[in-house]
C-alpha positions as CSV (number, residue, x, y, z in Angstrom):
1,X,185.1,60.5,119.3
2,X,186.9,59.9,122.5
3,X,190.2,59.5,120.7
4,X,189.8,62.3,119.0
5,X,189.2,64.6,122.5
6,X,192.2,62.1,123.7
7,X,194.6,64.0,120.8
8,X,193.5,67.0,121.6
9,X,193.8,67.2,125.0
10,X,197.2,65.8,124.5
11,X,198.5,68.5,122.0
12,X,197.0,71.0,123.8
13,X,197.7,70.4,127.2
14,X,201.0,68.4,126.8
15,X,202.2,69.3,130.7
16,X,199.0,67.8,131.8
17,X,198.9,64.6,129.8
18,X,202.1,62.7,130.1
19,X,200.9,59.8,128.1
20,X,197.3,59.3,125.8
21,X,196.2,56.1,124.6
22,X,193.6,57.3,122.2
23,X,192.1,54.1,120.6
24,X,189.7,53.7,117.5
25,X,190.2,57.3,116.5
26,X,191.2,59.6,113.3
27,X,193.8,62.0,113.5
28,X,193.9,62.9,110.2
29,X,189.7,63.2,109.8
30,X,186.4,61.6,109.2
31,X,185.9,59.3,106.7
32,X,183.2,59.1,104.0
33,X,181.4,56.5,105.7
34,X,181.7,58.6,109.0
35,X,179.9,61.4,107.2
36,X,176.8,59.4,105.9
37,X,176.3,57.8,109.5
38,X,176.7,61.7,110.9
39,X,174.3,62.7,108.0
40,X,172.3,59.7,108.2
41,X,171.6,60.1,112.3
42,X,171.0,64.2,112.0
43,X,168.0,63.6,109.6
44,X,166.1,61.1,112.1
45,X,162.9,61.5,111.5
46,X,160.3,62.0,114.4
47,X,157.4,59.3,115.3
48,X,155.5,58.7,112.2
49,X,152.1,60.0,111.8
50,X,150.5,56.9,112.1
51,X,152.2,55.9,115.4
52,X,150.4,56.2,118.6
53,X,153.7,56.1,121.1
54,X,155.2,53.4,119.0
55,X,151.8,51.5,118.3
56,X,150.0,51.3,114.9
57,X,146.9,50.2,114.2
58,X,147.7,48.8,111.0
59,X,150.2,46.5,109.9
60,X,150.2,49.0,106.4
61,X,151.0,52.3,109.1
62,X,153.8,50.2,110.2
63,X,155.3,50.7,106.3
64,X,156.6,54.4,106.8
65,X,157.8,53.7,109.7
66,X,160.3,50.7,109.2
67,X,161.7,52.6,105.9
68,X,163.0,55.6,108.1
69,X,164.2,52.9,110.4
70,X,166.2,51.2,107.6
71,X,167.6,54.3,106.1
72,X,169.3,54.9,109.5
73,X,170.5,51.5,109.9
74,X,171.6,50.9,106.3
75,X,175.3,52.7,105.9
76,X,176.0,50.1,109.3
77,X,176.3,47.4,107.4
78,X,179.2,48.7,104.7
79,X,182.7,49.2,106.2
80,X,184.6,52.0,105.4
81,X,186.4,50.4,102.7
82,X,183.0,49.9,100.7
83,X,182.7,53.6,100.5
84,X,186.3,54.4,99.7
85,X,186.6,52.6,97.2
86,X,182.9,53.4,95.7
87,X,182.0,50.0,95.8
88,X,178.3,51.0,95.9
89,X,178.1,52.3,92.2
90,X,178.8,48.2,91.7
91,X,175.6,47.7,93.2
92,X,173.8,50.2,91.0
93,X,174.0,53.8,92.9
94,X,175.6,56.2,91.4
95,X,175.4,58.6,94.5
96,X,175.5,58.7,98.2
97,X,173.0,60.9,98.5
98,X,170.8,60.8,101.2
99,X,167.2,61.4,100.1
């Protein structure tokens, strides 16, 4: 996102900002795999109900727990390619919709 303020700053302020090296950015937008990790990280969950400050009492508590935990780290492992090009209906999805 810092490239992003780095273009803006620079259009809007162009006496101010002589040169911008914006790196890692999007000018023209998100991309789809951008969105489901924005989506992805707005739904986090709170503590499960089983959790005592991070500590269960059962290794079967511990279930809920780890599959919130994997749906937020599971659109980190696809590049934005993947998405653009819908590889994941190859593997049997035929939406990315978050449930």
């Amino acid at each position: 996102m810092g490239a992003q303020q780095t273009y803006e700053w620079a259009v809007r302020y162009p006496d101010m900002v002589r040169r911008a090296a914006p790196i890692a950015g999007t000018g023209g937008g998100n991309t789809l795999h951008d969105f489901l990790l924005r989506k992805r990280w707005s739904r986090r969950s709170p503590p499960t109900p089983a959790s005592t400050n991070g500590f269960y009492t059962s290794p079967a508590d511990v279930r809920e727990g780890l599959l919130r935990h994997a749906k937020l780290w599971a659109v980190m492992g696809w590049s934005t390619a993947f998405f653009q090009e819908d590889r994941h209906k190859a593997l049997g999805f035929s939406s990315l919709e978050i449930s």
